[in-house]
mmCIF file of the C-alpha atoms, coordinates in Angstrom:
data_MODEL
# 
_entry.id   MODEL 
# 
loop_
_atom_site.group_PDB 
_atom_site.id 
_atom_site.type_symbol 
_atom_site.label_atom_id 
_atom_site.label_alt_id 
_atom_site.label_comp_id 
_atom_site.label_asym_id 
_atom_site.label_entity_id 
_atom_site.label_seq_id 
_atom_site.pdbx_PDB_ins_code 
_atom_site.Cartn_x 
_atom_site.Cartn_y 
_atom_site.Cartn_z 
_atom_site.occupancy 
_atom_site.B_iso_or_equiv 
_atom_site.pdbx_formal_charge 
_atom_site.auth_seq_id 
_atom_site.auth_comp_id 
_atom_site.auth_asym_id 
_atom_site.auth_atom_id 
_atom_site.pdbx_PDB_model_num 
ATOM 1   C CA . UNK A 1 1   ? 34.165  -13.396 -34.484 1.00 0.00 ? 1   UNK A CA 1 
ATOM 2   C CA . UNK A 1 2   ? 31.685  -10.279 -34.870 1.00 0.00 ? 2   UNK A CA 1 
ATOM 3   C CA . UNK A 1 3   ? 31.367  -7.557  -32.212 1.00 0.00 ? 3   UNK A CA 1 
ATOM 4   C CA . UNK A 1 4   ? 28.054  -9.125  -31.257 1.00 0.00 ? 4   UNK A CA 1 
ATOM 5   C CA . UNK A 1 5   ? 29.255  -12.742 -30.671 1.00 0.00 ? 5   UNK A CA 1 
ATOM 6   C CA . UNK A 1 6   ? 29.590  -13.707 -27.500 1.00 0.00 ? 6   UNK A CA 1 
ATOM 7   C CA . UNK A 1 7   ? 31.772  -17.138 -26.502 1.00 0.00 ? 7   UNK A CA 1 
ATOM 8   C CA . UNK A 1 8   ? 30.499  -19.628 -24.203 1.00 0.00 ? 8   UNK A CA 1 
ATOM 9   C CA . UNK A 1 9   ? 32.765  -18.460 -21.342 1.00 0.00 ? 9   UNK A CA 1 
ATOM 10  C CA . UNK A 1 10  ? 30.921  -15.278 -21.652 1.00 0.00 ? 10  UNK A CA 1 
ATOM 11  C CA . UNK A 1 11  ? 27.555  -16.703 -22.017 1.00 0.00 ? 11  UNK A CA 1 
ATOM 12  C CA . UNK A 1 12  ? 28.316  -18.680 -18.474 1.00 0.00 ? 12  UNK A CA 1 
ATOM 13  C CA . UNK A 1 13  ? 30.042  -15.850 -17.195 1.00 0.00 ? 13  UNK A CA 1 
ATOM 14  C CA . UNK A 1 14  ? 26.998  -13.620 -17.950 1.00 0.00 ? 14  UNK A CA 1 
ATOM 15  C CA . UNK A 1 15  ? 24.598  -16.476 -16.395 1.00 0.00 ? 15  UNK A CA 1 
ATOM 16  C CA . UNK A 1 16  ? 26.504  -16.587 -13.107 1.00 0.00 ? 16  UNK A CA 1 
ATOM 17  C CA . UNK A 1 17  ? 26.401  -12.958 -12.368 1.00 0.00 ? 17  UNK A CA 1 
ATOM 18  C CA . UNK A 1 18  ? 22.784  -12.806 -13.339 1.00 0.00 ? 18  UNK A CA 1 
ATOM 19  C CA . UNK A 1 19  ? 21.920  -15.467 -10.782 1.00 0.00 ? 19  UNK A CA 1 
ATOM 20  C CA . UNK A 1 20  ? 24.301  -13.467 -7.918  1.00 0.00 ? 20  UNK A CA 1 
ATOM 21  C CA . UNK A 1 21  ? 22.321  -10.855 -8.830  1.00 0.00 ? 21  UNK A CA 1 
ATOM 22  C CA . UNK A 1 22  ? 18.744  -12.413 -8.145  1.00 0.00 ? 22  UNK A CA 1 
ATOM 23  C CA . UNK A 1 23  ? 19.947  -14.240 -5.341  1.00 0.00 ? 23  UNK A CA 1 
ATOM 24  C CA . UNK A 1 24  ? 20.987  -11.152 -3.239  1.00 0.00 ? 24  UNK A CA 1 
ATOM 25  C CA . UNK A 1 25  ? 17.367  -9.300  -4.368  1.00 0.00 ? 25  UNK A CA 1 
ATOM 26  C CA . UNK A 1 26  ? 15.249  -9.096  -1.263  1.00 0.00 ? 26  UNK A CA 1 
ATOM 27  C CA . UNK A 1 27  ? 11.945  -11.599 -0.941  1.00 0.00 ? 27  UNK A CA 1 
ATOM 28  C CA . UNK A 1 28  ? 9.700   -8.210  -0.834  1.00 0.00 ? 28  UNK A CA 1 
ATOM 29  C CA . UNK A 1 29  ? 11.478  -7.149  -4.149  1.00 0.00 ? 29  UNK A CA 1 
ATOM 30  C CA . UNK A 1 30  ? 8.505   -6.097  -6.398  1.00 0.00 ? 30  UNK A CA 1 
ATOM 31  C CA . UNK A 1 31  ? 9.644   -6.357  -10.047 1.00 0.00 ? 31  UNK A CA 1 
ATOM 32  C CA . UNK A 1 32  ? 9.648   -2.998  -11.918 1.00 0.00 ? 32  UNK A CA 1 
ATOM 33  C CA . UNK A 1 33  ? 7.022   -4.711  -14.400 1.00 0.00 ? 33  UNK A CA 1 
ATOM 34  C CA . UNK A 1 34  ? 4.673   -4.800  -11.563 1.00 0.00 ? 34  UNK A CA 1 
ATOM 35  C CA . UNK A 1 35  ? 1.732   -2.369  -12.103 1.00 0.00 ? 35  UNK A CA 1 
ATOM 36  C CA . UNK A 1 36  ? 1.115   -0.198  -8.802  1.00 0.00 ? 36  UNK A CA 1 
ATOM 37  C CA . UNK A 1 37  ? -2.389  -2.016  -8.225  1.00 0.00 ? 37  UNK A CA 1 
ATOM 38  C CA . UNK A 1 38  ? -0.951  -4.968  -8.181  1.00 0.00 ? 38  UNK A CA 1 
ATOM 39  C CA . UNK A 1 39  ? 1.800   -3.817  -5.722  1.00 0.00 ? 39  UNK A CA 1 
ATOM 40  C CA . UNK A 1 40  ? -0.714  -1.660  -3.525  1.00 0.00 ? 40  UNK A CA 1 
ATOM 41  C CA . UNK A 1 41  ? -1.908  -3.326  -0.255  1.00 0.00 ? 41  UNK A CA 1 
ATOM 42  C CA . UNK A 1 42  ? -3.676  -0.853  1.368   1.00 0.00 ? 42  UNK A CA 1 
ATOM 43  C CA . UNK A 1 43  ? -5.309  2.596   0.870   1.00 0.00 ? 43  UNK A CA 1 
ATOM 44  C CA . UNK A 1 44  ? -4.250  5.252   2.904   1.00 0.00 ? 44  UNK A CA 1 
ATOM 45  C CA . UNK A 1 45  ? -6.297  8.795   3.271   1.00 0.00 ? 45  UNK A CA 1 
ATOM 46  C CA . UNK A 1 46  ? -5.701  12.538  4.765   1.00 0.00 ? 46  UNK A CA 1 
ATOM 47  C CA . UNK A 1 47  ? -9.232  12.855  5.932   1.00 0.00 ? 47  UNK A CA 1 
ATOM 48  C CA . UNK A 1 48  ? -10.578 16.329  7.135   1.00 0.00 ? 48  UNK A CA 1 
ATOM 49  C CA . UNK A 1 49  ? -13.001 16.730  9.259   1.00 0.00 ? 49  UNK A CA 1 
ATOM 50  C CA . UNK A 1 50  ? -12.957 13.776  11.765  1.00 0.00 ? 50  UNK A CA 1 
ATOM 51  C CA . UNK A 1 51  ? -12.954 14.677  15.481  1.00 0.00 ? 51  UNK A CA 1 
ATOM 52  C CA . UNK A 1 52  ? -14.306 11.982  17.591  1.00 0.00 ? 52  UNK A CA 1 
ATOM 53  C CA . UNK A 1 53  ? -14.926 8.791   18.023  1.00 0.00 ? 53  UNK A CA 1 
ATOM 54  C CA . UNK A 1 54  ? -18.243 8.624   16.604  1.00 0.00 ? 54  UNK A CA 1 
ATOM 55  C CA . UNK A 1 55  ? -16.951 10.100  12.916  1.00 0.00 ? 55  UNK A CA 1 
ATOM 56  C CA . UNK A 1 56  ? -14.434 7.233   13.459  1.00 0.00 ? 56  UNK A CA 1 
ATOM 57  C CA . UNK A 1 57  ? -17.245 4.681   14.014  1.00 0.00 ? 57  UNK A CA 1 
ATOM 58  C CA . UNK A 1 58  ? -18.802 6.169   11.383  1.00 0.00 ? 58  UNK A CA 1 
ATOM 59  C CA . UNK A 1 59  ? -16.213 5.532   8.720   1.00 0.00 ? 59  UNK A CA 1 
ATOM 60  C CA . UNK A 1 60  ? -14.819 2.010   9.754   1.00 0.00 ? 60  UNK A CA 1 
ATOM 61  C CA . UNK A 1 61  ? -18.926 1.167   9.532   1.00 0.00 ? 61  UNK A CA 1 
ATOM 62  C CA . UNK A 1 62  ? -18.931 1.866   5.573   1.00 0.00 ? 62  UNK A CA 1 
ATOM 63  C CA . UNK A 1 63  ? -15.281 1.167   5.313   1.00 0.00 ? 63  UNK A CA 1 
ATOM 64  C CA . UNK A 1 64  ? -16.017 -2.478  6.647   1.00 0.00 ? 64  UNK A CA 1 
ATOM 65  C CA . UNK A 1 65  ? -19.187 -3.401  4.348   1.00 0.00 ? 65  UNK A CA 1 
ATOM 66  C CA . UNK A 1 66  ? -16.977 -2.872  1.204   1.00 0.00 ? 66  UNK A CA 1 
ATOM 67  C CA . UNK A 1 67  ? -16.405 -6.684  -0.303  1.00 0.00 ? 67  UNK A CA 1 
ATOM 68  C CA . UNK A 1 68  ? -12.449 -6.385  -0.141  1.00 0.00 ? 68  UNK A CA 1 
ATOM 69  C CA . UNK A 1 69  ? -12.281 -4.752  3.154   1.00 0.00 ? 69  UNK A CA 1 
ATOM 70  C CA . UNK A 1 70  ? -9.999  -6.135  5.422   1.00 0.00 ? 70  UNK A CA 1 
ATOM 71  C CA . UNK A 1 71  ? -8.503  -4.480  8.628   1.00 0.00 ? 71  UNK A CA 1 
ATOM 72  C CA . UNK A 1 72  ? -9.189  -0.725  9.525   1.00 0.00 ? 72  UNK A CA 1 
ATOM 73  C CA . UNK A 1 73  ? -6.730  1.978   10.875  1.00 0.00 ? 73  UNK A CA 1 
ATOM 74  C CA . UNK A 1 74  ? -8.493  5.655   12.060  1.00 0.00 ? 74  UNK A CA 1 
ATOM 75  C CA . UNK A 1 75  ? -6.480  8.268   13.447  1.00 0.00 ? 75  UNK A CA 1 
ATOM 76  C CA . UNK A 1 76  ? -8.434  11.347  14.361  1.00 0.00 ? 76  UNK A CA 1 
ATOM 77  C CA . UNK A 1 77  ? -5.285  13.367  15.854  1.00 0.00 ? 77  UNK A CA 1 
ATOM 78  C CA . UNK A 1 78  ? -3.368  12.844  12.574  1.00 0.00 ? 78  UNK A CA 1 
ATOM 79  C CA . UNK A 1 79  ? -6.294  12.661  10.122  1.00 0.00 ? 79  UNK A CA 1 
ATOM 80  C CA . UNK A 1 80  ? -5.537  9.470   8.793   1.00 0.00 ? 80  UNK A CA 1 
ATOM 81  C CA . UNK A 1 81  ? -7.742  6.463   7.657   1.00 0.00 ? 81  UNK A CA 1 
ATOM 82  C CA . UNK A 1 82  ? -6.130  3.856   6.267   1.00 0.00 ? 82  UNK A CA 1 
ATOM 83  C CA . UNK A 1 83  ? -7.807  0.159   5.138   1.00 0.00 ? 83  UNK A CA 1 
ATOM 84  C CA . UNK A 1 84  ? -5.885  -3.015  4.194   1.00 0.00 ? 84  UNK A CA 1 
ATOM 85  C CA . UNK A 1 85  ? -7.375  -5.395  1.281   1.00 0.00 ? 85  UNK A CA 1 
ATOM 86  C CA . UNK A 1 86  ? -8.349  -8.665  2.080   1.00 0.00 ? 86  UNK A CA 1 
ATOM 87  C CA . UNK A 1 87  ? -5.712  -11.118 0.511   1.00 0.00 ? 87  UNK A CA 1 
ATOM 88  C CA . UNK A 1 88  ? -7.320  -12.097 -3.402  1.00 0.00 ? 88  UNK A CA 1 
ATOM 89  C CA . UNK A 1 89  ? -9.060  -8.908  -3.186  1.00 0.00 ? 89  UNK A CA 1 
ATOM 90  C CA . UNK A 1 90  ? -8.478  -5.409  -4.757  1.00 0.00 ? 90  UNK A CA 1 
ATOM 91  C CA . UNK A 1 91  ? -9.514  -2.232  -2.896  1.00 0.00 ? 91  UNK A CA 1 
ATOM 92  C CA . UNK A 1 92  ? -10.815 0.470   -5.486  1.00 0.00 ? 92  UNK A CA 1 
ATOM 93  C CA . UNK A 1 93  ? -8.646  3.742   -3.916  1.00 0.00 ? 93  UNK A CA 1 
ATOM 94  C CA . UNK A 1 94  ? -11.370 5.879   -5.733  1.00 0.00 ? 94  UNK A CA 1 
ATOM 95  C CA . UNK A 1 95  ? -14.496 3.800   -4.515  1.00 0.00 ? 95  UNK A CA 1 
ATOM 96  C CA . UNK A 1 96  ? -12.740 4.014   -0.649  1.00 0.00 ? 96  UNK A CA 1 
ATOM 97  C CA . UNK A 1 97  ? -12.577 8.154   -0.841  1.00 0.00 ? 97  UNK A CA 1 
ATOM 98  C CA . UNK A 1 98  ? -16.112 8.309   -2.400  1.00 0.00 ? 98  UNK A CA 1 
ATOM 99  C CA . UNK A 1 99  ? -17.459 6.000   0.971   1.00 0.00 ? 99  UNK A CA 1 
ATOM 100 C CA . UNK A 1 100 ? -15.519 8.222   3.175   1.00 0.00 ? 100 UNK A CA 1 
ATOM 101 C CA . UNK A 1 101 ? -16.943 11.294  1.341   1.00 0.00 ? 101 UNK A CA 1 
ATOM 102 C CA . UNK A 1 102 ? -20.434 9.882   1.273   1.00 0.00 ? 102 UNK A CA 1 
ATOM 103 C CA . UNK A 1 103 ? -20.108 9.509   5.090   1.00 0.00 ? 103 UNK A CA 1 
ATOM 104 C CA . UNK A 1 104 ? -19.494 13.378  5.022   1.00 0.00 ? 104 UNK A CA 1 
ATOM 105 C CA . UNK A 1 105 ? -16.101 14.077  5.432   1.00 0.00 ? 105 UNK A CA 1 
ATOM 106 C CA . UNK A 1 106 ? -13.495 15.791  3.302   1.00 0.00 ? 106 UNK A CA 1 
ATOM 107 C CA . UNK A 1 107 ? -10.739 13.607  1.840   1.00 0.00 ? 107 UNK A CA 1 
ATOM 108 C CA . UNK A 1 108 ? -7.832  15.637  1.050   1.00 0.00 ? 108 UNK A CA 1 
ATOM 109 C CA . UNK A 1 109 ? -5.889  12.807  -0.466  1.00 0.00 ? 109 UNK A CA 1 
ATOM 110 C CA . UNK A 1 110 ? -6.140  9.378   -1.461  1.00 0.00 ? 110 UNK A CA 1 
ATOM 111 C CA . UNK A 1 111 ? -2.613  7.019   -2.198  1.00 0.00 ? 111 UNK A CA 1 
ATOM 112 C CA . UNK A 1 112 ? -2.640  3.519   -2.673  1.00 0.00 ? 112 UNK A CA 1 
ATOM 113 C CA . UNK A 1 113 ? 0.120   2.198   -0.736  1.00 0.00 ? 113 UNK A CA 1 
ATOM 114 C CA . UNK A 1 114 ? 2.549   -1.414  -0.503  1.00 0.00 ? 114 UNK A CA 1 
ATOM 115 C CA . UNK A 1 115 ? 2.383   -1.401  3.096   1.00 0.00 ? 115 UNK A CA 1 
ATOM 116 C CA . UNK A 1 116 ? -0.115  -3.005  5.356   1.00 0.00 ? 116 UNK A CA 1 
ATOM 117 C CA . UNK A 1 117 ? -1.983  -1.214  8.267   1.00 0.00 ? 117 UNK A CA 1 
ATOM 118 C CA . UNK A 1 118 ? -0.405  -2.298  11.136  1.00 0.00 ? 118 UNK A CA 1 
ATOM 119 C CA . UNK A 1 119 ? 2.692   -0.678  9.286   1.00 0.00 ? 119 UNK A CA 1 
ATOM 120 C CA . UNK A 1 120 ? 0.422   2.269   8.630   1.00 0.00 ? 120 UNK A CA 1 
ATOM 121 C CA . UNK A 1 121 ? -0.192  2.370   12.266  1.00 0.00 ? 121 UNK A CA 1 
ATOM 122 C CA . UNK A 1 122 ? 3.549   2.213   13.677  1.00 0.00 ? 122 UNK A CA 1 
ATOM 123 C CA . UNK A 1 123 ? 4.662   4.813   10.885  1.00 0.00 ? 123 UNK A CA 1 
ATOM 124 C CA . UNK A 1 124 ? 1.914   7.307   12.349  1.00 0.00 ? 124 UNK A CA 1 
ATOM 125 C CA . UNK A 1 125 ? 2.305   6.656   16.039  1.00 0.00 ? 125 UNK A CA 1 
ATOM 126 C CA . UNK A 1 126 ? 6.289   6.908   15.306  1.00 0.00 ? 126 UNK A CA 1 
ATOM 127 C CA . UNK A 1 127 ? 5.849   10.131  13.816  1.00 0.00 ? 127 UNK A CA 1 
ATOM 128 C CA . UNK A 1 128 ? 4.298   11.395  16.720  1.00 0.00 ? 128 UNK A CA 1 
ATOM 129 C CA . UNK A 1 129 ? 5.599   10.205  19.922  1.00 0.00 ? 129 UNK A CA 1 
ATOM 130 C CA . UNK A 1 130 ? 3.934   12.406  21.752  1.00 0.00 ? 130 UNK A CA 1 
ATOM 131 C CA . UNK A 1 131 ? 0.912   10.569  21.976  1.00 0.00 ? 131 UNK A CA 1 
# 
């Protein structure tokens, strides 16, 4: 037997541990293979600019007629505008900012992120509780 040979106890040994090991993954476990489009949900923005409800309005209105657009999240207080894809579709991060700067705002960043916007939502609100 060579250093590289490996017996069939080993071989089944090696199989069992590599099933434990996918069994106790988590179901949102998003393989490392993954690009980050394909693991991006939403789009999420630092928006300057926005101060009432009618820059809001505004924004959700172009937001809403792109093809992929699903729900909406606007927070003036925090400066955040966030947009979830519809499921099959794929938001375009860069093609959200430009609508959002064609609706004359400033965005100061632009991330595509896993979560959706509800989850958006309760991570802003938690981070001020103020509100």
């Amino acid at each position: 037997m060579t250093f590289f040979q490996i017996t069939p106890i080993a071989r089944r040994l090696i199989g069992a541990l590599t099933l434990s090991v996918v069994a106790v993954l988590p179901a949102t476990f998003v393989p490392a293979t993954a690009s980050a489009a394909e693991a991006a949900r939403s789009v999420k923005l630092q928006v300057n600019g926005m101060v009432c409800a009618f820059c809001a309005q505004g924004i959700e209105k172009r937001l809403k007629a792109l093809p992929a657009a699903g729900p909406i999240f606007i927070d003036l207080r925090n400066k955040v505008v966030a947009i979830e894809q519809r499921p099959g579709q794929t938001l375009d991060a860069e093609r959200v900012a430009t609508e959002v700067r064609e609706s004359g705002y400033e965005v100061v960043a632009t991330e595509a992120v896993a979560a959706t916007v509800a989850q958006i939502r309760t991570e802003t609100r938690a981070a001020n509780p103020g509100r």
